[in-house]
Residue frames as qw, qx, qy, qz and C-alpha x, y, z in Angstrom:
[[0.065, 0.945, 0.195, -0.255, -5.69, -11.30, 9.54],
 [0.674, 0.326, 0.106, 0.654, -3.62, -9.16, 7.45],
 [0.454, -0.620, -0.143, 0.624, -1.74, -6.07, 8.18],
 [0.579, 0.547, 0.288, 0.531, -1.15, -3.07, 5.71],
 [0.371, -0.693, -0.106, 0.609, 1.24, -0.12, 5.95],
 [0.508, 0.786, 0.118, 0.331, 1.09, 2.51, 3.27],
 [0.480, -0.700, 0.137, 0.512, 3.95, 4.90, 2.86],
 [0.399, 0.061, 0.511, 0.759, 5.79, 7.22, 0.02],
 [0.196, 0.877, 0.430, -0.086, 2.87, 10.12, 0.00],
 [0.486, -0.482, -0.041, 0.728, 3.71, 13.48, -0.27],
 [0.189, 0.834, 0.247, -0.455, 3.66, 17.18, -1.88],
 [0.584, 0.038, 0.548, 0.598, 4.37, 17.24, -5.63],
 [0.286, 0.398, -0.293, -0.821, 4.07, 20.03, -8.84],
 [0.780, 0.548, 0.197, -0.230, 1.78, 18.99, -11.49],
 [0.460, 0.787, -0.367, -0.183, 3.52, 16.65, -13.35],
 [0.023, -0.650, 0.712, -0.264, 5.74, 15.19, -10.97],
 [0.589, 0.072, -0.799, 0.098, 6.71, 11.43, -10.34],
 [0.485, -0.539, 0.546, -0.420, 5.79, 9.85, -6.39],
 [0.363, 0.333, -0.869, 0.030, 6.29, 6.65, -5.37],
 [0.748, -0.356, 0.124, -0.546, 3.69, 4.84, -3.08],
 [0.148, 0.352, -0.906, 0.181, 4.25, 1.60, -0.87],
 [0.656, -0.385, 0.155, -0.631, 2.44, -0.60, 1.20],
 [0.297, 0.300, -0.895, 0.145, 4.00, -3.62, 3.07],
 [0.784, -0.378, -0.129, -0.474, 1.64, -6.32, 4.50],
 [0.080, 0.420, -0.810, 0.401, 2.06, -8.54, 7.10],
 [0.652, -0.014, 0.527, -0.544, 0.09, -11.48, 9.26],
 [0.705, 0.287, 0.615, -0.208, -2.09, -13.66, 7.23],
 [0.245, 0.568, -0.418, -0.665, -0.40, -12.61, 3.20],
 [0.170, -0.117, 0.977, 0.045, -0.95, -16.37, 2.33],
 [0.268, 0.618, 0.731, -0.106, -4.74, -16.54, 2.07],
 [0.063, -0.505, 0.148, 0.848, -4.05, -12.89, -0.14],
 [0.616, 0.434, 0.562, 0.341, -5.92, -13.44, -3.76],
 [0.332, 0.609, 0.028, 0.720, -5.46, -9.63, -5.36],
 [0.182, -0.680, -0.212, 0.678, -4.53, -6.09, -3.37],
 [0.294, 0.677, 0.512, 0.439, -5.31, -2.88, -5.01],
 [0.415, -0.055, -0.244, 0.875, -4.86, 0.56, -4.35],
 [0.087, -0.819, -0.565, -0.038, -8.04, 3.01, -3.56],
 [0.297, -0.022, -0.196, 0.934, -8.11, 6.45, -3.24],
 [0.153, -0.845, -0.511, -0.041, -10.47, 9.12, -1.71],
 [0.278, 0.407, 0.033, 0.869, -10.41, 13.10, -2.29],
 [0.099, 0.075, 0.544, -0.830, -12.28, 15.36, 0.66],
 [0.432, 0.360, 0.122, -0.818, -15.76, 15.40, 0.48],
 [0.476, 0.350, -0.719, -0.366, -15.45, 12.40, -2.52],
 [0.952, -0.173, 0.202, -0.152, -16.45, 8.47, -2.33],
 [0.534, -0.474, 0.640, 0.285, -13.57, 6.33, -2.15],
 [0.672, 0.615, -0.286, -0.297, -12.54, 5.22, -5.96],
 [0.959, 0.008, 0.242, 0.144, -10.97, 2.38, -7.24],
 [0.278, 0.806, -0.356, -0.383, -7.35, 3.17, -9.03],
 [0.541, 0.520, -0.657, -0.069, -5.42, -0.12, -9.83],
 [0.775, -0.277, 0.447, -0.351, -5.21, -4.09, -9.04],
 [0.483, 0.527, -0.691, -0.109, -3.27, -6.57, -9.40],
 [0.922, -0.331, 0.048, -0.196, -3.71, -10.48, -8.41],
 [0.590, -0.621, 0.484, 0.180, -1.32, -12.87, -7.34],
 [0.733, 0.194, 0.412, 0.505, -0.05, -14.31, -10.55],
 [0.339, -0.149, 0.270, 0.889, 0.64, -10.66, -11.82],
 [0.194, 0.664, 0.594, 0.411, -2.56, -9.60, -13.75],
 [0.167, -0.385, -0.343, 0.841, -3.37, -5.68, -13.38],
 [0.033, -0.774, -0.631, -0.041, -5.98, -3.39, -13.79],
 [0.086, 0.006, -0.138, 0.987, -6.27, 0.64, -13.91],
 [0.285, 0.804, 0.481, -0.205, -9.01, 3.06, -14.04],
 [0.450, 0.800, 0.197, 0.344, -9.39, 5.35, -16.78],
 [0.267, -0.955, 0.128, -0.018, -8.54, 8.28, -14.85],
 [0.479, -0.832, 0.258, 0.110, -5.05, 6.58, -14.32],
 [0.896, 0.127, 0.384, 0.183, -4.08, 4.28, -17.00],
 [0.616, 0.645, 0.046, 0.449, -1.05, 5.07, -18.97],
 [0.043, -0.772, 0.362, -0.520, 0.29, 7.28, -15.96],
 [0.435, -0.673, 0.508, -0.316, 0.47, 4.68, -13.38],
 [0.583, 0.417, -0.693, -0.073, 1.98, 1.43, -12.60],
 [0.733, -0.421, 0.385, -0.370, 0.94, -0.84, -9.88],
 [0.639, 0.346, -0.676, 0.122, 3.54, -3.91, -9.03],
 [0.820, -0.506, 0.223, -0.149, 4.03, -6.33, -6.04],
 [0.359, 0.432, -0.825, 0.070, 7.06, -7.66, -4.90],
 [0.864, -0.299, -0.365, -0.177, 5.84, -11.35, -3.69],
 [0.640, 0.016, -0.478, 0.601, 9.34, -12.75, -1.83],
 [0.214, 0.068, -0.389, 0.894, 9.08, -9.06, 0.25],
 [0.150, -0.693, -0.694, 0.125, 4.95, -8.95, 0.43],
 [0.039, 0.622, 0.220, -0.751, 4.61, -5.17, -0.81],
 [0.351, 0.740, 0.506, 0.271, 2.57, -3.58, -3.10],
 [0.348, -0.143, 0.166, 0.912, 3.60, -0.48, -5.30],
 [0.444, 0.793, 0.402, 0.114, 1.97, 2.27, -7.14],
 [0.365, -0.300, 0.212, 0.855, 4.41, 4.55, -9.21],
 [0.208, 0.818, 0.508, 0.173, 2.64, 7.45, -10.21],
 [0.308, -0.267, 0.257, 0.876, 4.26, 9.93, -12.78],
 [0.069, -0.309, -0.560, -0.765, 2.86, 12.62, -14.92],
 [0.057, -0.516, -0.661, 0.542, 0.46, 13.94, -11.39],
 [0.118, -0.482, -0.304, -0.813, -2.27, 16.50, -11.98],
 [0.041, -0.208, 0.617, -0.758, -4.02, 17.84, -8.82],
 [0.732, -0.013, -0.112, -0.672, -6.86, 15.52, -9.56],
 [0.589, 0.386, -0.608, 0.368, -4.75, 13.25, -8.20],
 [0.050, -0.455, 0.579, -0.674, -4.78, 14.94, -4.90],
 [0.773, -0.379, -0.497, -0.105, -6.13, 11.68, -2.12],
 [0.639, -0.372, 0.618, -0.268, -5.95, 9.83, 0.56],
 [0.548, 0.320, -0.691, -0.346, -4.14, 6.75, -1.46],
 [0.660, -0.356, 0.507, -0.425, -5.25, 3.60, 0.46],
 [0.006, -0.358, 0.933, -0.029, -3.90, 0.07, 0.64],
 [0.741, -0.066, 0.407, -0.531, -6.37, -3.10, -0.03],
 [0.052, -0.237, 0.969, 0.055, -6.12, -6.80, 0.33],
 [0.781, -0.053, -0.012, -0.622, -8.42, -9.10, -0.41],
 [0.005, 0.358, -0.922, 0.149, -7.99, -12.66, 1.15],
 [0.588, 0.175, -0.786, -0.079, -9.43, -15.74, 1.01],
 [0.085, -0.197, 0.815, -0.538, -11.02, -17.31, 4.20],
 [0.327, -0.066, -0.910, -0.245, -13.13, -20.28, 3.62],
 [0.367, 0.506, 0.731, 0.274, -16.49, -19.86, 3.42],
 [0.038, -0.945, -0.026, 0.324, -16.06, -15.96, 3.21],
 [0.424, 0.394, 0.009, 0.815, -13.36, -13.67, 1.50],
 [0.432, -0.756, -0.292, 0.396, -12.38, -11.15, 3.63],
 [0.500, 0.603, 0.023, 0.620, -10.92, -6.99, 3.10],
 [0.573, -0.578, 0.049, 0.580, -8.64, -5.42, 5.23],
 [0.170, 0.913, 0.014, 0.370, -7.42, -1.54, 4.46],
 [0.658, -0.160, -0.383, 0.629, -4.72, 0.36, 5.47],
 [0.254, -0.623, -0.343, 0.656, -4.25, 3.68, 7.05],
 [0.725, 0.493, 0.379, 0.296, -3.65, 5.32, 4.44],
 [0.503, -0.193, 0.297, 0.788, -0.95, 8.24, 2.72],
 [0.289, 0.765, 0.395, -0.420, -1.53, 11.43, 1.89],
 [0.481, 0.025, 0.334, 0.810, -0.82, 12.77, -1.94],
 [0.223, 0.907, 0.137, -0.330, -1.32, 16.41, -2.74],
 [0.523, 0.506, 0.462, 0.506, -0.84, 17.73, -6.18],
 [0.083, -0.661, -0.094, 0.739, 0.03, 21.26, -6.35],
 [0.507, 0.727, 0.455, -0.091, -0.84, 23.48, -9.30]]
């Protein structure tokens, strides 16, 4: 099994810069990509950005050019640095692993971290 702990939400102006975290633990070994989801009230969860183990990444539209998703391997967290906020923006940013586990593949969420955008 794998563990994820998001962390680094928090209330920002349009515009402004946050920093997101999310530090796994347990089973990180059988990891093949994490990714970073996010869901607004009332909204289906959305995809925003992924990145596998050799480094490749992904965005959605919605975020590309404003954010920057990065993993440090040796310390087994995933980033998202997201600058240039707009209050479409405003989630629940959520933490996801996808792993490896012979004959299956398995996904495992964290708790997620709240960012609000202010206007």
């Amino acid at each position: 099994q794998v563990q994820l702990v998001e962390s680094g939400g928090g209330l920002v102006q349009t515009g402004g810069s946050l920093s997101l975290s999310c530090q796994a633990s347990g089973s990180t070994n059988r990891v093949i990509t994490m990714a970073w989801y996010r869901q607004a009230p009332g909204k289906l969860r959305d995809w925003v950005a992924s990145i596998n183990m050799v480094g490749a990444t992904d965005y959605a539209d919605s975020v590309k050019g404003r954010f920057t998703i990065s993993r440090d391997g040796a310390k087994n967290v995933l980033y998202l640095q997201m600058n240039n906020l707009k209050p479409d923006d405003t989630a629940v940013y959520l933490c996801h692993a996808l792993t490896h586990d012979l004959p299956t593949m398995r996904n495992y969420w964290g708790q997620g971290t709240q960012v609000t955008v202010s206007s």
